[in-house]
N, C-alpha and C positions, 0 to 999 in steps of 0.2 A: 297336332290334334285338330281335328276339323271346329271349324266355330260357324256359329251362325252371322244375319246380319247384324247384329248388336254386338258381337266380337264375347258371346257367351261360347263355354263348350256345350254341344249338341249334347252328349253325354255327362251324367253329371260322374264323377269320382269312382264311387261303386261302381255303374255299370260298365266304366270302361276297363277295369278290374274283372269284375263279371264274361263281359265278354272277352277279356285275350284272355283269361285262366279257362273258360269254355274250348278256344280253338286251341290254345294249346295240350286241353285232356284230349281231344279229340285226334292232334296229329301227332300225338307223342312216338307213335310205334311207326311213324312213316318212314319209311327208306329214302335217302336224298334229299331230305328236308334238314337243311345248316339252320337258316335263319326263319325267324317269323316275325312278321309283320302284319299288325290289323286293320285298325282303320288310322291309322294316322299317318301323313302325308310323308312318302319317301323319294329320295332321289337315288339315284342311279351313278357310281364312283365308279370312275377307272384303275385296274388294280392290274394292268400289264406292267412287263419291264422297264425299270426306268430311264432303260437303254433307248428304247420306243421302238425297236426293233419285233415285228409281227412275225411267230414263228407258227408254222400249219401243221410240223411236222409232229404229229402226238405222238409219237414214242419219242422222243426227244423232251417233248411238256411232260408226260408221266414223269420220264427219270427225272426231269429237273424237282417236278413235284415229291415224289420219294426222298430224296437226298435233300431237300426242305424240310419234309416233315418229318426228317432224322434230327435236324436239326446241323448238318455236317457240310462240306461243299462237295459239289460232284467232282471238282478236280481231284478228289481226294486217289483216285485210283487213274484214272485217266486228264490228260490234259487238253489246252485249250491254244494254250501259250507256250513262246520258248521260255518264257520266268519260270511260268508254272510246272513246265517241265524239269527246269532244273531243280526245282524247288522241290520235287517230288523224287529223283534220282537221290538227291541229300537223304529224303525222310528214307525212302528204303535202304541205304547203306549206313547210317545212323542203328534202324533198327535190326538190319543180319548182321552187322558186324559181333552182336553178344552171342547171337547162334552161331557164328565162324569159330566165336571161341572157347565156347563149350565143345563143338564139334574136335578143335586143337586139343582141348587139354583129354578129350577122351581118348582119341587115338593114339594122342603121345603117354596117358596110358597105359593101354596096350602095346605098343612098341617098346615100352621099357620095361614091360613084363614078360615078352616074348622072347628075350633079347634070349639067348643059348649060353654064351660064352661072354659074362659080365666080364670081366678083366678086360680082352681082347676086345670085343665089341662094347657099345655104348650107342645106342638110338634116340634117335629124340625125333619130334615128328614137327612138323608146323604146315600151316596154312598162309597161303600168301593174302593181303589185305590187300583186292582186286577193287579197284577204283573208276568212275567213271576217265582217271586223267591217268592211269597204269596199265592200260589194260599189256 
């Protein structure tokens, strides 16, 4: 807050009330307006990566920003790393392995409903569990 030279505030209590509830009725509807600040003293913080790595390319800062403000990591679908990548090869075979087996028991299913000549014949159907280490 600004003071004078006796180390008084310029503004007494009220008015400095008065005026930020003014500028803020004022820019309520403004587009690209995050923050507001009035009359009292701001400094300026750096909020890059903490990598310190400067990156120019903005479609690259959008996605990272998106996938921030999902609250989720962008490796989530593409990677970055060989960890990451494997780490993501897991998640997806983790999560088709229940569709593989839904897909098995429907068709085996229908293979043991189609079957002609139960006595003689007998079908049963499966799905191999194809792995990053099987193929």
């Amino acid at each position: 807050m600004p003071l004078d030279k006796n180390g008084d505030l310029i503004f007494d209590v009220d008015e400095a009330r008065d005026i930020h509830n003014n500028a803020v009725e004022m820019l309520r509807n403004s587009i690209g307006i995050d923050v507001l600040t009035t009359f009292a003293d701001v400094d300026a913080i750096e909020v890059s990566d903490a990598v310190g790595t400067v990156n120019n390319d903005s479609l690259a800062n959008a996605e990272r920003t998106a996938y921030n403000a999902f609250g989720v990591s962008k490796n989530i679908f593409n990677t970055d790393t060989n960890l990451a990548l494997e780490k993501s090869i897991l998640a997806d075979e983790g999560a088709m392995r229940d569709l593989i087996l839904q897909f098995e028991n429907l068709f085996d299913m229908i293979a043991r409903t189609l079957s002609e000549n139960k006595k003689k014949w007998n079908f049963r159907f499966y799905m191999l569990h194809t792995t990053q280490y099987n193929y």
